[in-house]
C-alpha positions in Angstrom: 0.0 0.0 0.0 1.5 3.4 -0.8 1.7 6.0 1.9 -0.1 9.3 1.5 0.7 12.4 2.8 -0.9 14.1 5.5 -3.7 16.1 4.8 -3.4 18.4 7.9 -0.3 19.9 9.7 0.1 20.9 12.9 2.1 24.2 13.0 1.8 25.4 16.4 1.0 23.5 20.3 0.6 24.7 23.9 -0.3 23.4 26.9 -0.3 20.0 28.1 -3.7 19.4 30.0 -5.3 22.9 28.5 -4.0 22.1 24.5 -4.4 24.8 21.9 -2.9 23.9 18.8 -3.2 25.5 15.1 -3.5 22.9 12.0 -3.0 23.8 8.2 -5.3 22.1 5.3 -2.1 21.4 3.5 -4.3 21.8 0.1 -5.9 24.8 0.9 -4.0 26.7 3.2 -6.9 27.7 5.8 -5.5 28.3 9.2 -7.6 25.9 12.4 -7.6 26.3 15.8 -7.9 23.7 18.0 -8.7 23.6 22.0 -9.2 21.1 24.4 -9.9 20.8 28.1 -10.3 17.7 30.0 -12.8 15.6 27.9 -13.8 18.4 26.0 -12.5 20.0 22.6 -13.5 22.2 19.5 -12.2 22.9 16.2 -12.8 25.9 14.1 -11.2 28.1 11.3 -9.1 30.8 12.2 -10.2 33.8 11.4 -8.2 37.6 11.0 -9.6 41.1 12.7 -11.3 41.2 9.3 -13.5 37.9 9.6 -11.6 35.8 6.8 -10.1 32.5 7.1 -6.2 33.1 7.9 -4.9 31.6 5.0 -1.2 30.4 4.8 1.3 29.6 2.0 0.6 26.0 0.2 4.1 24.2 1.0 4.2 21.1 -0.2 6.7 19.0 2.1 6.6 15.3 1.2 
């Protein structure tokens, strides 16, 4: 079986038992912020002061 590349990247992490982390969509770029407490977590896009999706640089790093 041939191994694909990851989708999602983490860029960023803090915390160990309050985690915030940020992700990149490695095809699209948009910017995700991820928290979690205890049991409990959420994931949503990150935005700028404008209200758009912070959008990084496509790097393709196979």
């Amino acid at each position: 079986m041939a191994e694909t590349a990851k989708r999602f990247e983490k860029i960023y992490a803090q915390g160990m038992a309050n985690v915030t982390e940020i992700w990149v969509d490695r095809e699209t770029g948009v910017n995700y912020l991820y928290h979690a407490s205890g049991y409990s977590g959420g994931l949503t896009v990150l935005l700028d002061r404008e209200g758009r999706p912070v959008i990084s640089p496509v790097v393709h790093r196979d």
